[in-house]
PDB file of N, CA, C and O in Angstrom, chain B, residues numbered from 101:
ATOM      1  N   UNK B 101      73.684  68.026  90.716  1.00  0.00           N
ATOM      2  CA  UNK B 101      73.493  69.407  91.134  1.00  0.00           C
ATOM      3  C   UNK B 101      74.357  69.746  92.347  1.00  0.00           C
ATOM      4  O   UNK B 101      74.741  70.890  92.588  1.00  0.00           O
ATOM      5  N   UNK B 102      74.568  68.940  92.911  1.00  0.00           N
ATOM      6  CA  UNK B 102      75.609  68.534  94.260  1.00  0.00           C
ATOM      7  C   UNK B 102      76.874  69.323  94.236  1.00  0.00           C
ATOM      8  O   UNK B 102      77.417  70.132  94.988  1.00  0.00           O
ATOM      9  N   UNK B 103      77.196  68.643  92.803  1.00  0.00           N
ATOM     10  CA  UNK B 103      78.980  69.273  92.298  1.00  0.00           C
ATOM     11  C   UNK B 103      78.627  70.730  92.206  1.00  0.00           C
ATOM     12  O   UNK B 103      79.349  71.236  93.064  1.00  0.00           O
ATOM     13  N   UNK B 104      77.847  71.797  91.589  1.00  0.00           N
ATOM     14  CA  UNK B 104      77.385  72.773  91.376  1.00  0.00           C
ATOM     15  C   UNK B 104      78.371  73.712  93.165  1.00  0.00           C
ATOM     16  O   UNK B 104      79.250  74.555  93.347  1.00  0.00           O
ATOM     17  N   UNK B 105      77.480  72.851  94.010  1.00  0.00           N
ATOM     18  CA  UNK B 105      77.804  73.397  95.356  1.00  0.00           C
ATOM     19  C   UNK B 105      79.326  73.380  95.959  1.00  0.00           C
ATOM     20  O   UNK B 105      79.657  74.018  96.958  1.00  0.00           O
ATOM     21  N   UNK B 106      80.110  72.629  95.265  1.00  0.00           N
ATOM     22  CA  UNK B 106      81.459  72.366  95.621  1.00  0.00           C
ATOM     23  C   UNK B 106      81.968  73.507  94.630  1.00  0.00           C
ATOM     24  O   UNK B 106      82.003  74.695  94.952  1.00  0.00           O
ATOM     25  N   UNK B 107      82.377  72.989  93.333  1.00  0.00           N
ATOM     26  CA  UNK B 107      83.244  73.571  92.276  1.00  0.00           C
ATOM     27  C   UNK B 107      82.487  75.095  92.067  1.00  0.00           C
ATOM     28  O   UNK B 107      83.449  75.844  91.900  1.00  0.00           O
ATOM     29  N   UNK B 108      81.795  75.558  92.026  1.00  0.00           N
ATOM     30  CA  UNK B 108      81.672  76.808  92.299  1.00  0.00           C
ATOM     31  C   UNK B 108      82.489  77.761  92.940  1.00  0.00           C
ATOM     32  O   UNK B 108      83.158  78.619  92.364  1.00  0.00           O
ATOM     33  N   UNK B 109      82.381  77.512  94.568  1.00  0.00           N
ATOM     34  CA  UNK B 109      83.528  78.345  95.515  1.00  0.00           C
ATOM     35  C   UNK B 109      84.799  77.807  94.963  1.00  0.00           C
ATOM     36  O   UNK B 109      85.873  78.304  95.302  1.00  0.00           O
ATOM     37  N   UNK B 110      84.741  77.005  94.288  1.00  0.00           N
ATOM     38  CA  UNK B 110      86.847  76.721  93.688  1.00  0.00           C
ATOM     39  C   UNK B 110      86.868  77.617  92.905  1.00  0.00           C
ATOM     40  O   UNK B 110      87.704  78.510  93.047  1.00  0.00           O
ATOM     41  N   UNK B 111      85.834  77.643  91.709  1.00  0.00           N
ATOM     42  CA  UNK B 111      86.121  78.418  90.681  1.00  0.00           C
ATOM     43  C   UNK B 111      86.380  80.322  90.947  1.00  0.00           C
ATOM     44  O   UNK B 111      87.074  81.229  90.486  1.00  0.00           O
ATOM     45  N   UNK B 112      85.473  80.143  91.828  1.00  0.00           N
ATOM     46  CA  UNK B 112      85.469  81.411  92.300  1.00  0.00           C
ATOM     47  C   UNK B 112      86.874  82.080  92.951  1.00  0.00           C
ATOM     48  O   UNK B 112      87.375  83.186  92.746  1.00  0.00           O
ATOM     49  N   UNK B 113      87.409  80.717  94.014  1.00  0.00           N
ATOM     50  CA  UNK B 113      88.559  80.790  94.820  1.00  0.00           C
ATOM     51  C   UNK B 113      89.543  80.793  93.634  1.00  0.00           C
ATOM     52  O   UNK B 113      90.583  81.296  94.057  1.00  0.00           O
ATOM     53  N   UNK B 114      89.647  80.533  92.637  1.00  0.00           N
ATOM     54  CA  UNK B 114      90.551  80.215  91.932  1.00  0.00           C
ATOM     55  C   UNK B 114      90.756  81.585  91.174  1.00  0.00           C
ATOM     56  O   UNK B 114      91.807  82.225  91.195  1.00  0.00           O
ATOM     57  N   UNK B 115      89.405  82.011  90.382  1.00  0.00           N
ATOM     58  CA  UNK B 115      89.865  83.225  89.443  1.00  0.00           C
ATOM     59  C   UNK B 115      90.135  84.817  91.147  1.00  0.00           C
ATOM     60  O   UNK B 115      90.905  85.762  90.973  1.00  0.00           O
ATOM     61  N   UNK B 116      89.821  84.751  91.663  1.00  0.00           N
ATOM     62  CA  UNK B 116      90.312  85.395  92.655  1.00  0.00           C
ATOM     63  C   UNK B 116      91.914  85.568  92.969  1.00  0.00           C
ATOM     64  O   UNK B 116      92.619  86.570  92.856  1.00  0.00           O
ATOM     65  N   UNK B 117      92.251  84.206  93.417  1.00  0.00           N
ATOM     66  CA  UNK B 117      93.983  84.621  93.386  1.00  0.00           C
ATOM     67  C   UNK B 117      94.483  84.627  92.209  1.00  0.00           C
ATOM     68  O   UNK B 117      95.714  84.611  92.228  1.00  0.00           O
ATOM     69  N   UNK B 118      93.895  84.647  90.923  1.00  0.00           N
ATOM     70  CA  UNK B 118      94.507  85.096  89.785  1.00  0.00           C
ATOM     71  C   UNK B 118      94.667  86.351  89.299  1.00  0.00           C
ATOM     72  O   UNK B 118      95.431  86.802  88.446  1.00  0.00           O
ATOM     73  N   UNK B 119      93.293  87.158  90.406  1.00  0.00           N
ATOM     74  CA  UNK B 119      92.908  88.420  90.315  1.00  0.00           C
ATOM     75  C   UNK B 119      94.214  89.166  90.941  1.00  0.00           C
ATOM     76  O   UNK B 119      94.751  90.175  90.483  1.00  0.00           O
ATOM     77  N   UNK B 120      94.638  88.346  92.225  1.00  0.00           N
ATOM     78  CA  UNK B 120      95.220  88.556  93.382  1.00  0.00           C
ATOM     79  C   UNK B 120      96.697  88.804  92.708  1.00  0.00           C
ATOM     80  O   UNK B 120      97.410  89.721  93.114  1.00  0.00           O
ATOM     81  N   UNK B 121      96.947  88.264  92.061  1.00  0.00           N
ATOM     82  CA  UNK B 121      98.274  87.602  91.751  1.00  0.00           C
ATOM     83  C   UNK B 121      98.669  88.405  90.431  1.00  0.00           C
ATOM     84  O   UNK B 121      99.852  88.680  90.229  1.00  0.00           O
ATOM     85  N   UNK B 122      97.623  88.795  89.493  1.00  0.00           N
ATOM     86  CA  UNK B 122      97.531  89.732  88.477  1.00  0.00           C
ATOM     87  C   UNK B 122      98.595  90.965  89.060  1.00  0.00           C
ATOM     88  O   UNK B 122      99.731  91.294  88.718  1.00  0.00           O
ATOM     89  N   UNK B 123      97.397  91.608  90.386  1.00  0.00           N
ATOM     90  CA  UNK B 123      97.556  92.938  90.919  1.00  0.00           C
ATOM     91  C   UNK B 123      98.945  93.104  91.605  1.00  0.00           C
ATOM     92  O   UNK B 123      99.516  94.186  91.737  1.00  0.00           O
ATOM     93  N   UNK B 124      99.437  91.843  92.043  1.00  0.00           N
ATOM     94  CA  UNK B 124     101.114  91.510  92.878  1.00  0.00           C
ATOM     95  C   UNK B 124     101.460  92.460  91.473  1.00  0.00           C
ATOM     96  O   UNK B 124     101.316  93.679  91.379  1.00  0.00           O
ATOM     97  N   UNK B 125     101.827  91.767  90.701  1.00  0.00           N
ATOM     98  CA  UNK B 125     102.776  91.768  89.477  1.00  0.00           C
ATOM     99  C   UNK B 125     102.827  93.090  88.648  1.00  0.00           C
ATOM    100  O   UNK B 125     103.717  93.434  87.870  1.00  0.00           O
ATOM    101  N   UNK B 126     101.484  93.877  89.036  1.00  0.00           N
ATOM    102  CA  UNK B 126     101.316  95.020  88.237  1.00  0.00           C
ATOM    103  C   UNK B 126     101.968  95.711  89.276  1.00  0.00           C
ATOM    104  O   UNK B 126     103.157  95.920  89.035  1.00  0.00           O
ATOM    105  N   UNK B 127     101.533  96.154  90.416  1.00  0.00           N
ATOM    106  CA  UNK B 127     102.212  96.720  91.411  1.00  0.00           C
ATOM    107  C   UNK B 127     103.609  96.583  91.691  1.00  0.00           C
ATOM    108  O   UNK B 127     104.121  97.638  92.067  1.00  0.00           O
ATOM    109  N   UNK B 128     104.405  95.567  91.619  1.00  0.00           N
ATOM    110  CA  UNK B 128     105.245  94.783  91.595  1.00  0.00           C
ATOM    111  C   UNK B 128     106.228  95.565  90.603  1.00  0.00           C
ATOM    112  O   UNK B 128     107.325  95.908  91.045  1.00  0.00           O
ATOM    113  N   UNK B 129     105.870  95.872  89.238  1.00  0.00           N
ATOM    114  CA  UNK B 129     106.571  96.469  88.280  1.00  0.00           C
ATOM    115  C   UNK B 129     107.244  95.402  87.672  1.00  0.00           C
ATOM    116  O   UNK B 129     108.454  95.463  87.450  1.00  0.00           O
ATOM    117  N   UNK B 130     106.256  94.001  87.259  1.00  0.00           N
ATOM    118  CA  UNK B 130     106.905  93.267  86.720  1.00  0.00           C
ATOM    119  C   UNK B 130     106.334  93.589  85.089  1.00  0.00           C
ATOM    120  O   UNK B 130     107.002  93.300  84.096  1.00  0.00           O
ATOM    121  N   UNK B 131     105.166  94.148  85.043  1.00  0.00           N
ATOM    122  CA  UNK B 131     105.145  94.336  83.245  1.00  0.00           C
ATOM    123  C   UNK B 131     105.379  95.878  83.224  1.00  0.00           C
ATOM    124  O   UNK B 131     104.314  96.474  83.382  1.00  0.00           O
ATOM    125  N   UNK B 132     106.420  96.673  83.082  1.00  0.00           N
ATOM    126  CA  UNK B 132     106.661  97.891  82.921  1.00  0.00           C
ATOM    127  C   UNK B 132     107.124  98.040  81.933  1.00  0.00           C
ATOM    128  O   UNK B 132     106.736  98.961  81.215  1.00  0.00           O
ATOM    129  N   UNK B 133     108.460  96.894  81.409  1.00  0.00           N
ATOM    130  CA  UNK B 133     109.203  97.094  79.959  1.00  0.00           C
ATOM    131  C   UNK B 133     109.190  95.561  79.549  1.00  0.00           C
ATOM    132  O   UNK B 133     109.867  94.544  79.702  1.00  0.00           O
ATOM    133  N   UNK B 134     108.144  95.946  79.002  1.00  0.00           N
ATOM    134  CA  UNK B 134     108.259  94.450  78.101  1.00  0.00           C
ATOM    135  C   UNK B 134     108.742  94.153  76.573  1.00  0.00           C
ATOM    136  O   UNK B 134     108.577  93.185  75.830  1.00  0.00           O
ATOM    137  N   UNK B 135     109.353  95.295  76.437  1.00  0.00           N
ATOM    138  CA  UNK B 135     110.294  95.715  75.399  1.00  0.00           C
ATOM    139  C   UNK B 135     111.948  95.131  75.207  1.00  0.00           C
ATOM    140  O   UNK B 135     112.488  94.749  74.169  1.00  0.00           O
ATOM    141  N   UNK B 136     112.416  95.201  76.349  1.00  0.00           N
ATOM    142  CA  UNK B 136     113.985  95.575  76.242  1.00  0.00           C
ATOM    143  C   UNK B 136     114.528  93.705  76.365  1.00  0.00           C
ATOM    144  O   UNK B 136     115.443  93.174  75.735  1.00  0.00           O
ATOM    145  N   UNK B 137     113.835  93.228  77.123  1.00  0.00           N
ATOM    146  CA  UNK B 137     114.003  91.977  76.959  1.00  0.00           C
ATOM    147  C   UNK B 137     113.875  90.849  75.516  1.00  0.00           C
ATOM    148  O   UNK B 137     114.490  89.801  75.319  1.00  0.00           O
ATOM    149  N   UNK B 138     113.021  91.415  74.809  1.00  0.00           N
ATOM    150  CA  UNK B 138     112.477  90.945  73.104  1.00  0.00           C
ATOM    151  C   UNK B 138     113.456  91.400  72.701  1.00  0.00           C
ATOM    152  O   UNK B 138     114.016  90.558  72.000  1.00  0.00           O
ATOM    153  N   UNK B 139     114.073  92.419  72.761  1.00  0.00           N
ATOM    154  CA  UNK B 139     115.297  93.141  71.791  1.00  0.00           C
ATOM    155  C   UNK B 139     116.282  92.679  72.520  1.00  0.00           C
ATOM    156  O   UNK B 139     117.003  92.213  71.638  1.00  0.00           O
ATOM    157  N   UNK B 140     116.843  92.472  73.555  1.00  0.00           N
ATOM    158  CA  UNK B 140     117.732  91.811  74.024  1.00  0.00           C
ATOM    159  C   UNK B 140     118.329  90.347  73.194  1.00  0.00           C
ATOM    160  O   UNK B 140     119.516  90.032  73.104  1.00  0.00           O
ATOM    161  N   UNK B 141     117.156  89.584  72.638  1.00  0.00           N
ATOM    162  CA  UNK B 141     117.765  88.310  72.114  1.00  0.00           C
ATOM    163  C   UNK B 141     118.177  88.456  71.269  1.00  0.00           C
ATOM    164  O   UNK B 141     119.018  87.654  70.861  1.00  0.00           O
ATOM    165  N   UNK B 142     117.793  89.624  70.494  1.00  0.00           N
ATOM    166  CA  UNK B 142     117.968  89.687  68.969  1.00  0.00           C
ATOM    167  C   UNK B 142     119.563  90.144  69.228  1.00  0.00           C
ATOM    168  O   UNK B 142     120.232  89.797  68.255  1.00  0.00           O
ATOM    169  N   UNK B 143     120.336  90.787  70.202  1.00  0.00           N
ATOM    170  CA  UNK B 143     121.346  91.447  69.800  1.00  0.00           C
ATOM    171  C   UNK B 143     122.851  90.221  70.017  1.00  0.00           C
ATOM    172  O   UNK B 143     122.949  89.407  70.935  1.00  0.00           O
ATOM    173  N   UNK B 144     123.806  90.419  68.950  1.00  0.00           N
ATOM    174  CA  UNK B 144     125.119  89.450  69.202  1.00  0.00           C
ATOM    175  C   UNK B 144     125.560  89.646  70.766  1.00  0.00           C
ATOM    176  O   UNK B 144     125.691  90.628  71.497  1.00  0.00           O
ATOM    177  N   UNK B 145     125.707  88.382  70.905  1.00  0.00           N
ATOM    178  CA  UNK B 145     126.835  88.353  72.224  1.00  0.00           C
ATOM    179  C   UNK B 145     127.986  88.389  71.786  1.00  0.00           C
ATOM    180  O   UNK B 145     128.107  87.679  70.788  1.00  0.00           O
ATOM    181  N   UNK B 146     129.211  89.085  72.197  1.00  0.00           N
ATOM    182  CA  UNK B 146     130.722  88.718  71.441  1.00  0.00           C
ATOM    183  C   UNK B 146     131.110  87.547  72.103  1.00  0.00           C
ATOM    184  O   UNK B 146     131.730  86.631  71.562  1.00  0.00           O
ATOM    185  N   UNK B 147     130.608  87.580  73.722  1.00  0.00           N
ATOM    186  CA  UNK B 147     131.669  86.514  74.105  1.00  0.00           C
ATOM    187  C   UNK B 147     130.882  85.420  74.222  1.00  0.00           C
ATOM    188  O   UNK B 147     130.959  84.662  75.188  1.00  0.00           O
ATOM    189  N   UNK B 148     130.037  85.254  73.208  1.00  0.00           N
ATOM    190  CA  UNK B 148     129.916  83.457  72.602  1.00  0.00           C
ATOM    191  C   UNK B 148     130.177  83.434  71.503  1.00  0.00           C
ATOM    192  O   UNK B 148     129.852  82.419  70.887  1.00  0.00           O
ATOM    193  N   UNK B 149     130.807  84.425  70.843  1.00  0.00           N
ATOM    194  CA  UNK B 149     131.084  84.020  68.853  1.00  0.00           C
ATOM    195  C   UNK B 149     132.724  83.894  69.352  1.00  0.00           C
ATOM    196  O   UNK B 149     133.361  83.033  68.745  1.00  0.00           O
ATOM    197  N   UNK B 150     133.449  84.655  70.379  1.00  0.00           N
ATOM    198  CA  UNK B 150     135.030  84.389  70.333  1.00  0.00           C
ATOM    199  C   UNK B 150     135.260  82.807  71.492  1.00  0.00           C
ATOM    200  O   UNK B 150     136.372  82.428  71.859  1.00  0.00           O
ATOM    201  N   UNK B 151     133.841  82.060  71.910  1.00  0.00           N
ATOM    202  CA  UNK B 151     134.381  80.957  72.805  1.00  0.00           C
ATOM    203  C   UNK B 151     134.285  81.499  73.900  1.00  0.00           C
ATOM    204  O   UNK B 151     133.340  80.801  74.269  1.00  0.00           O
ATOM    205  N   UNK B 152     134.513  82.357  75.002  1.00  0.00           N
ATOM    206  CA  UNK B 152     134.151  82.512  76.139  1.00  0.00           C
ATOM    207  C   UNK B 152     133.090  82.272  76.631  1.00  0.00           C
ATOM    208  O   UNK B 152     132.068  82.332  75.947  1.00  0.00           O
ATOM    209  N   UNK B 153     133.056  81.863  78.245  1.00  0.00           N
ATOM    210  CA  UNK B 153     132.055  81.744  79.093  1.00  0.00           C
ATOM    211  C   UNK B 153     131.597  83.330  80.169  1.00  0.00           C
ATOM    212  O   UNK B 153     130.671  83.281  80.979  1.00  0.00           O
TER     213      UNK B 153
END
């Protein structure tokens, strides 16, 4: 029942800066277009089909 008293405040501490860290990223404007990057792979590069770097 001991552990109860420890891992509790972790768990707690833990989903917190996930909470924390969620809200960075939204604010942040890191999920705004999560579009253009998926379509990005799909499209040819020329200058890896002619050998360039």
């Amino acid at each position: 029942m001991s552990v109860v008293y420890i891992m509790l405040p972790v768990a707690l501490l833990l989903a917190g800066v996930g909470v924390v860290a969620f809200c960075w990223a939204v604010r942040d404007g890191q999920l705004d277009d999560l579009d253009s990057e998926a379509a990005r792979l799909l499209e040819d590069d020329e200058d890896a089909r002619i050998g360039r770097s």
